[in-house]
C-alpha positions in Angstrom: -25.2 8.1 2.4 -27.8 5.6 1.3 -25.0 3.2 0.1 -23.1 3.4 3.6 -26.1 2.5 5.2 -26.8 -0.3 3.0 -23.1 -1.8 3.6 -23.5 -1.6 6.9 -26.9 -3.2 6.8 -25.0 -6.5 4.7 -22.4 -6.4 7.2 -24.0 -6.7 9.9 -25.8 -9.7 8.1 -22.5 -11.6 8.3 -22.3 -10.9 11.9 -25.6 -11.9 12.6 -25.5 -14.9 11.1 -28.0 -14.0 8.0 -27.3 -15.4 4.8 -26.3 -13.3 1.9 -27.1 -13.8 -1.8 -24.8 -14.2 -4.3 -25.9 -10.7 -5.6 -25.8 -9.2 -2.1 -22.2 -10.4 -1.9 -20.9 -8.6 -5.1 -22.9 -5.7 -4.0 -21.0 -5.5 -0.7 -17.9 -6.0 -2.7 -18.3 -3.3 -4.8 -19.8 -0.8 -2.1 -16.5 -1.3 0.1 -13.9 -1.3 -2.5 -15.0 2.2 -4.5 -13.9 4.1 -2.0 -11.1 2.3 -1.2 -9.7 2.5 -4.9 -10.2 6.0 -4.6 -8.3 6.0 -1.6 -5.4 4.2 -3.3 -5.5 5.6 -6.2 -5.4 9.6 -4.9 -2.4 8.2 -2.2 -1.1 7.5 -5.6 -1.7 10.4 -7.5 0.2 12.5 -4.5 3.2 10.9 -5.6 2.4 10.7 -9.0 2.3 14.7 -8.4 5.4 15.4 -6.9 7.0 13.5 -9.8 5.4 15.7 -12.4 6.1 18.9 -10.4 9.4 17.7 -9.6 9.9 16.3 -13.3 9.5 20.0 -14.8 12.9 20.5 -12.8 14.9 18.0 -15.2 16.2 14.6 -15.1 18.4 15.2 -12.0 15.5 16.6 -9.9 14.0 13.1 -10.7 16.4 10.5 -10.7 16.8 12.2 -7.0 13.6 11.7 -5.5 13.3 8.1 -7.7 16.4 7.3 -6.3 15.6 7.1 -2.5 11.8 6.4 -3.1 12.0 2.8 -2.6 13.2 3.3 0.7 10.3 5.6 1.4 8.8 2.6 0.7 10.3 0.5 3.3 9.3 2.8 6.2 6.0 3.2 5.1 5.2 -0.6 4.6 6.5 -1.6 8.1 4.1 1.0 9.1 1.4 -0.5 7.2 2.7 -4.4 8.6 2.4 -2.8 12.5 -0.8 -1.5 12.0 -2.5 -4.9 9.6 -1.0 -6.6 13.1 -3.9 -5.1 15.1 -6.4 -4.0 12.7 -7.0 -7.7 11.8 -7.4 -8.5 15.7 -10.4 -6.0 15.5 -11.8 -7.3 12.2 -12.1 -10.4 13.9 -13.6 -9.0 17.0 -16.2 -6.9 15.6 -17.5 -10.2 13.4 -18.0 -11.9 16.4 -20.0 -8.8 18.0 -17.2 -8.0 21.0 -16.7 -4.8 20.2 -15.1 -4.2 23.9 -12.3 -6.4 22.8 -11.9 -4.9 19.7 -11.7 -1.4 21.9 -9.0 -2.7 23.8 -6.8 -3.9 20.7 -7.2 -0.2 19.0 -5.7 1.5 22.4 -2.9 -1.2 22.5 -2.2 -0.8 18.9 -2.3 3.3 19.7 0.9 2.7 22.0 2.4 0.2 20.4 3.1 2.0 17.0 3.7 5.2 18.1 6.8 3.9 20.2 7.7 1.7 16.6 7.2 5.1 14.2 9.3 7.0 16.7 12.0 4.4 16.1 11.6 4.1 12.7 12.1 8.1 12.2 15.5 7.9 14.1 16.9 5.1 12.2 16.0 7.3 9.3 17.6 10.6 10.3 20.7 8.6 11.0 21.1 7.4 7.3 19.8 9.8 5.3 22.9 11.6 4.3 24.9 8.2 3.5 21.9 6.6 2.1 22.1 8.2 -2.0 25.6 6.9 -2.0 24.9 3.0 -0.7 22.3 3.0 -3.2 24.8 3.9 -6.4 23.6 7.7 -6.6 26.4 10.0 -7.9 27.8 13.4 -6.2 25.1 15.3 -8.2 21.6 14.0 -7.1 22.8 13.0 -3.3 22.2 15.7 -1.5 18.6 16.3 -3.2 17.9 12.4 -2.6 19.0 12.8 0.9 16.7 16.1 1.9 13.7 14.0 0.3 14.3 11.2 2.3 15.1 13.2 5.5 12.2 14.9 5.7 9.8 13.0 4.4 10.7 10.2 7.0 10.3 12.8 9.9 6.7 12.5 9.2 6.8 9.0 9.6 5.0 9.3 12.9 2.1 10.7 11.6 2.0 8.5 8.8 1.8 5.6 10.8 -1.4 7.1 12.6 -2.9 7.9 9.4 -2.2 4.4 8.5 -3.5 2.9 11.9 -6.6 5.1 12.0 -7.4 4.4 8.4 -6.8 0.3 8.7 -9.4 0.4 11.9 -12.1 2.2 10.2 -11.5 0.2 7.0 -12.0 -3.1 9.5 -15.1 -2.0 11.0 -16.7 -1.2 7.2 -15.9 2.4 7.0 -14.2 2.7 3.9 -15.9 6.0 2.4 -13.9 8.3 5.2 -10.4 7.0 4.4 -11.1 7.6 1.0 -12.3 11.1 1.4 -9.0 12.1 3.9 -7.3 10.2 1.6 -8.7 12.9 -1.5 -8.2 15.7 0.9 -4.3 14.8 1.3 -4.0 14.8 -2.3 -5.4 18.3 -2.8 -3.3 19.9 0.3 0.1 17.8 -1.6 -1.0 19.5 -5.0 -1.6 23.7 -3.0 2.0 22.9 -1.0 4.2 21.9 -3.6 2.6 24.4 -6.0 3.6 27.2 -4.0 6.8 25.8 -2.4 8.8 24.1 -5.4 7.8 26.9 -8.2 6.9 30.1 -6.2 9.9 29.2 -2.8 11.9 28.0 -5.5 12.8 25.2 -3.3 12.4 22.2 -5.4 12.8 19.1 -4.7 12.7 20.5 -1.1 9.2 21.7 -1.4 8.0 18.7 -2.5 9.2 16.5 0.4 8.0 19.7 3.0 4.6 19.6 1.0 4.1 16.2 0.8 4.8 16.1 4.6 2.5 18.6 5.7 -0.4 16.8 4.0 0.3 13.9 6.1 0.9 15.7 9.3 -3.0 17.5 8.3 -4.9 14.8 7.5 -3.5 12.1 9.6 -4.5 14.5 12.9 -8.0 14.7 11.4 -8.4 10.7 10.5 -7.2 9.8 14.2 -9.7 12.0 15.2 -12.6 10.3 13.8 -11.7 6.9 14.4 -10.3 7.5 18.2 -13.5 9.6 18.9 -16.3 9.2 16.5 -16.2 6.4 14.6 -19.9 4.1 16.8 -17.8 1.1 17.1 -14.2 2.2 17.5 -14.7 5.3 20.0 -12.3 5.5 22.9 -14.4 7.6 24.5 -16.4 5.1 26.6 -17.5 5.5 30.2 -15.5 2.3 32.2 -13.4 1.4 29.6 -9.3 2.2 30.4 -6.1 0.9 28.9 -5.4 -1.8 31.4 -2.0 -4.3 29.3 -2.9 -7.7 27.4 -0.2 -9.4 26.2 -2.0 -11.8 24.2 -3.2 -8.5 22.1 0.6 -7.4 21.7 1.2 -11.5 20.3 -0.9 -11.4 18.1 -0.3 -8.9 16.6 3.4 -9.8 16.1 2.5 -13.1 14.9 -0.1 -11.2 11.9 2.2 -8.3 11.4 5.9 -9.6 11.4 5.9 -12.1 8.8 4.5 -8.5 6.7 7.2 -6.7 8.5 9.9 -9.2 7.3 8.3 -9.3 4.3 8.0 -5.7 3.6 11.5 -5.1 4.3 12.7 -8.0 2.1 11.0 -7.1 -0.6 11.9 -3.4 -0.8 15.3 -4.7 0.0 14.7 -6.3 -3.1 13.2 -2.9 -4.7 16.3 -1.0 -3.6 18.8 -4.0 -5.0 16.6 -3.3 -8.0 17.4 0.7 -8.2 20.8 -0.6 -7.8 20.8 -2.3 -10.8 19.3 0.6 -12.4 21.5 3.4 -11.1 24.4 2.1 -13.3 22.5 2.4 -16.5 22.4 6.3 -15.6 20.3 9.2 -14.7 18.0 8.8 -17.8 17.2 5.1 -16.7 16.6 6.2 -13.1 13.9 8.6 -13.9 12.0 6.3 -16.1 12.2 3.7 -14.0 11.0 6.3 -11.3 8.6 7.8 -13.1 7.2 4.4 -14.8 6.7 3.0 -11.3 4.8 5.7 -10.2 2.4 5.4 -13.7 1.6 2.1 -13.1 0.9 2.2 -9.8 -2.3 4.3 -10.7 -3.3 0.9 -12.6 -2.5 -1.4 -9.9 -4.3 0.3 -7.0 -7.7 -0.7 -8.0 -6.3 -4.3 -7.0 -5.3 -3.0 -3.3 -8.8 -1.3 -3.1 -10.7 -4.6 -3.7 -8.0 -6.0 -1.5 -8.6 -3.9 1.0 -12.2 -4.8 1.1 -11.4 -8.6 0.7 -9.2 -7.9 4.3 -12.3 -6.6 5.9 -14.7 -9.2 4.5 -12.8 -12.2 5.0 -12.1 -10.4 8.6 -15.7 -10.1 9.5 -17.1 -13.4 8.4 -13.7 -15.2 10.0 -15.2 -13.6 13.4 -18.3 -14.6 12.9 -17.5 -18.2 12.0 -18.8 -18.0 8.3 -16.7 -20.8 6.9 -19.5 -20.1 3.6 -18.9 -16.6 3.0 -15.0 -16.6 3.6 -14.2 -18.7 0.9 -17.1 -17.1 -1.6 -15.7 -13.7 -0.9 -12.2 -15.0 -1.8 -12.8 -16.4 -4.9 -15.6 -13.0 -5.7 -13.5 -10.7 -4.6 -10.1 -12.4 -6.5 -11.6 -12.2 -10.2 -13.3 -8.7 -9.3 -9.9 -7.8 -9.0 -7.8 -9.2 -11.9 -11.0 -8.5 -14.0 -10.5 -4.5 -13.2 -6.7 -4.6 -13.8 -6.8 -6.2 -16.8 -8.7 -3.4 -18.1 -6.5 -1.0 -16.2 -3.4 -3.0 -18.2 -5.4 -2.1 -21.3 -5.4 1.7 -21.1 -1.9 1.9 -19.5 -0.6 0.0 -23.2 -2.6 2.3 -25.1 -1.6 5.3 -23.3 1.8 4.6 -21.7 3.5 7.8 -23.7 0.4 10.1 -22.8 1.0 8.9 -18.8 4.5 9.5 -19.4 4.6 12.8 -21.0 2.3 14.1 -17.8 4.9 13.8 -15.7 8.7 14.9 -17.0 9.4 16.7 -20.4 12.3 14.9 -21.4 11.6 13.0 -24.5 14.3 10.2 -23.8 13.1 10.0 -20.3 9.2 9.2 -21.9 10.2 7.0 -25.1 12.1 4.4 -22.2 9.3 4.6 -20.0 6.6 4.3 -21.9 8.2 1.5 -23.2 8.6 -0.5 -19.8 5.0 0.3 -19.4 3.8 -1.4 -22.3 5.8 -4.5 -20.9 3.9 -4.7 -17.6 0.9 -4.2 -19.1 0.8 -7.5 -19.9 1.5 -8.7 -16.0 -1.4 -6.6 -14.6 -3.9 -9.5 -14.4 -2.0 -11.7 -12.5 -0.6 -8.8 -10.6 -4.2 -8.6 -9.4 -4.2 -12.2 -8.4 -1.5 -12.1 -6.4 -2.6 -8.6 -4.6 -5.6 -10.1 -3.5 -4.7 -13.6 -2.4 -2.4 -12.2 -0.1 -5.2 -9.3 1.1 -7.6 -12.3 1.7 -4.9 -14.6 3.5 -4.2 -11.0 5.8 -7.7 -11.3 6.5 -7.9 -14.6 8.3 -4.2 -13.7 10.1 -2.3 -16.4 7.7 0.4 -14.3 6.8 3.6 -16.2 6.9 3.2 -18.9 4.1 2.1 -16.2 2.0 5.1 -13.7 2.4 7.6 -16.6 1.9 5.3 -17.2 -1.5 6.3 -13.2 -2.1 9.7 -13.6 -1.1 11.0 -16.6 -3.5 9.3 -14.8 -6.0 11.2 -11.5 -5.4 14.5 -12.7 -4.2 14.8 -15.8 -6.7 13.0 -14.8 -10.0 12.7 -11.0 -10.1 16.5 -10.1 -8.9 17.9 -13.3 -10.7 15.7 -12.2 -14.4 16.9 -8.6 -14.0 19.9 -8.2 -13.6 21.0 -11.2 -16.0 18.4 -9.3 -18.5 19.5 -5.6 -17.4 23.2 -6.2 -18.9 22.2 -6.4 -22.6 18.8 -4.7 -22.7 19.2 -2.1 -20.2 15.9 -0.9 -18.4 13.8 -2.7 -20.8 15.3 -5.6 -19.5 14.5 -5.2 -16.2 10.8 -4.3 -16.5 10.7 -7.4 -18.7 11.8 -9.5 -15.7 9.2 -7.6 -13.1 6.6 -9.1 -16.1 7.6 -11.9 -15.3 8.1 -12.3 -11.6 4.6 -10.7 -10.9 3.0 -13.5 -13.5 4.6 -16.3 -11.4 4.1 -14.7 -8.4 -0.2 -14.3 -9.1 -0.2 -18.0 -10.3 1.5 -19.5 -7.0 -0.4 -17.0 -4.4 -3.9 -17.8 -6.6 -3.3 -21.4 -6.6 -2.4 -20.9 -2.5 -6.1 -19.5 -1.9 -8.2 -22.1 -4.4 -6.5 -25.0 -1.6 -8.0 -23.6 1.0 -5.8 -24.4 4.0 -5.5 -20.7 5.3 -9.0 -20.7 5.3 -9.4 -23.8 7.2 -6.6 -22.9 9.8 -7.8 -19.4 10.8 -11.7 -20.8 11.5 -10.2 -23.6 13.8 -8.1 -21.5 15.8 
C-alpha cells in the first residue's frame, strides 16, 4: 500500500509541474512496471497452462490449439489497438489535470468497443469451421482447432472490456489492480481446465470453455472497479452524462488504427508463418506452439516496463514535460532490454526444462528447445523494439512506428523464413524470427533516440 501511495505521490509530481530526480524517476519506473510484468507474465502463464494441460493429451491435442492460436491473437490485438485508441486520450488528460475530459473519453470508449467486440465475435463464428483448413491444418486436428477458436472468440466481448478497463486504470497509474485480476484469471484458468479437460474428459474443449470463463469472471469484476471505483475514472458522478464528441471518436481512430492495421498485419504475418510451419508436420507445429508460448514468459517483462513507459510518457505529454518524456524514454528503454537480456539468459540455460513442462513428447522438446536457444540471443533487442513502440503509443505517434513493424515483419521475417524453412526446417524459421526482431529493435531504438515523435505530440 505504501508503494501505491508513493507512485501516486511521483505522479502527481509530473502533473503538477514538480521536478523529479533522476532517482525518483527510476523509482517510479520500477513501482509501475512490477505489477505490470506480473500482469503480463500470469496472462501468459494462462496460456502457457492450457498448453501443458492440453500437451499431456499428445501432439495432435497441440498442434490443434497451436494451430489456430495466432489468430486468437489477431482478435485479441485489435481489441487491445481499440482500447490504446482511448486510453491514451485519457493519459493525456489526466496529465494535464482535466479529469472531466478524461471521464467523457472512458464512456465514449465504453460504447465504442463494445459495438467493435460484438463484430469482431461474429466475424469469428463465421470462420471458425473453415479457418484449420485455410491455415494448412489436416482432417485430424481441424475440428479440435476449430472448437478452440470458436469458443474462445465468443468471449471476445468480455475480453475487450477486460482490456479497456485494465488499459484506463493502467493510464491513470493503477497498475497493482490489473495485475492482481490479472493473477486471479490465472488461477480460475488453472481450477477450470483441471476439472474440465481431465475429470469432463473434454480436452481440448475444456480448455477453450476454462479459459473463457476466466475472462468472462474477471473481466466483470475489473470493469467494475474502474467504471465505479477507481477516484479518477468513476462514472458515477453527479452532472456528468454521455452527451457524443466526435473529436473523442477521431482520435481515437487516428492512435488506434495504425495498431489496428498493424495488429492485423502482423499476425497476418504470424499466421503466413504457421503456414510455413504446418507443412513441416504436426511435430513442428507443436514446437513451434509450444516454444512461442515459453518465450513469451521471457518477453513480457518488456511489455510490463512498456506498459509503464505508455503511462509515463502519457502523463508528462499532458502535462507539457518535454524533460521527463524523453528521460523516461531512454530510462525506461535500457530498464527494459537490461531485464530481457537476463530473461534470454535463463531461457538458453533452461530451454529443455521449459519445454519438458509443457508436452511429454521428447521429439516435440529436443526441436523446441532448440528454437529457444536461437531467440535467446534476439531477446535484447526484442526489448528495444517493445518499448520504443510503447513510448511512441504514449505520445499518440503510432503510424511511423507500425510501418517500422510492418517492413520488418512482412520484408525480413516472411522473406528469411521461408527461404531458411526449406532446408532447415523449424530451426530455420526461429533462426529468421532472431533475426527480424534484431533489425526490428535497432530501427524502432534508433526511431526514439531522434526524437521527432516526441517533438510532434508536445506541439500538437
Amino acid at each position: 500500500m505504501a508503494s501505491v501511495k508513493e507512485s501516486e505521490r511521483l505522479l502527481g509530481f509530473i502533473r503538477d509541474g514538480k521536478p523529479l530526480s533522476g532517482k525518483d524517476q527510476l523509482n517510479l519506473i520500477i513501482k509501475l512496471s512490477i505489477p505490470s510484468i506480473l500482469a503480463q507474465i500470469t496472462s501468459v502463464v494462462m496460456f502457457f497452462i492450457d498448453q501443458a494441460m492440453v500437451g499431456q493429451l499428445g501432439a495432435n491435442a497441440s498442434a490443434a490449439i497451436g494451430l489456430v492460436e495466432t489468430t486468437t491473437w489477431l482478435f485479441g490485438s485489435l481489441t487491445g489497438a481499440a482500447s490504446m485508441g482511448f486510453s491514451v486520450q485519457v493519459a493525456h488528460f489526466i496529465g494535464a489535470k482535466d479529469n472531466v475530459k478524461a471521464r467523457e473519453v472512458f464512456r465514449h470508449a465504453l460504447v465504442a468497443t463494445t459495438v467493435l467486440s460484438l463484430l469482431l465475435a461474429l466475424m469469428a463464428v463465421a470462420v471458425a469451421k473453415p479457418l484449420p483448413y485455410w491455415l494448412g491444418g489436416g482432417a485430424d486436428i481441424a475440428h479440435d482447432a476449430s472448437l478452440y477458436f470458436l469458443l474462445f472468440s465468443l468471449s471476445g466481448p468480455f475480453f475487450q472490456l477486460y482490456n479497456l478497463s485494465a488499459a484506463m486504470l493502467k493510464c491513470s497509474g493503477n497498475m497493482r489492480l490489473p495485475s492482481m485480476i490479472s493473477i486471479l484469471m490465472c488461477v480460475l484458468d488453472v481450477v477450470f481446465n483441471y476439472f474440465l479437460i481431465f475429470h469432463a474428459h473434454l480436452g481440448v474443449l475444456g480448455a477453450a470453455i476454462g479459459t473463457s470463463f476466466s475472462i468472462v469472471v474477471c473481466s466483470l469484476i475489473i470493469a467494475y472497479y474502474a467504471i465505479f471505483r477507481n477516484e479518477i475514472l468513476s462514472l458515477r458522478r453527479v452532472g456528468e452524462h454521455f452527451a457524443y464528441v466526435s473529436q473523442y471518436i477521431n482520435n481515437a481512430l487516428k492512435i488506434g488504427l495504425p495498431m489496428a492495421v498493424q495488429s492485423m498485419l502482423m499476425c497476418g504475418a504470424q499466421i503466413i508463418s504457421t503456414m510455413i510451419v504446418a507443412p513441416l508436420g504436426n511435430i513442428a507445429i507443436a514446437a513451434n506452439t509450444l516454444g512461442i508460448t515459453a518465450e513469451s514468459l521471457c518477453y513480457m517483462p518488456g511489455y510490463g516496463i512498456g506498459d509503464a513507459a505508455t503511462t509515463l510518457i502519457g502523463q508528462s505529454i499532458g502535462a507539457a514535460r518535454k524533460d521527463l518524456c524523453r528521460s523516461f524514454a531512454r530510462m525506461t528503454l535500457f530498464s527494459g532490454m537490461a531485464v530481457m537480456a537476463a530473461m534470454g539468459v535463463i531461457m538458453f540455460i533452461f530451454a529443455p526444462e521449459m519445454m519438458a513442462i509443457m508436452t511429454p513428447v521428447e521429439e516435440i522438446r529436443t526441436l523446441g528447445a532448440h528454437c529457444l536457444r536461437i531467440e535467446a540471443f534476439a531477446e535484447p533487442m526484442f526489448a528495444a523494439s517493445i518499448i520504443s513502440v510503447c513510448v511512441c503509443v504514449g505520445a499518440g505517434d503510432t503510424l511511423r512506428p507500425a510501418l517500422i513493424s510492418l517492413g520488418s515483419m512482412w520484408f525480413v521475417r516472411l522473406t528469411l523464413a521461408y527461404m531458411l524453412s526449406i532446408q532447415y526446417g523449424l530451426v530455420g524459421v526461429w533462426t529468421a524470427m532472431a533475426i527480424e526482431l534484431t533489425f526490428r529493435g535497432l530501427m524502432l531504438s534508433w526511431r526514439l533516440f531522434r526524437g521527432k515523435w516526441m517533438k510532434k505530440a508536445l506541439v500538437s
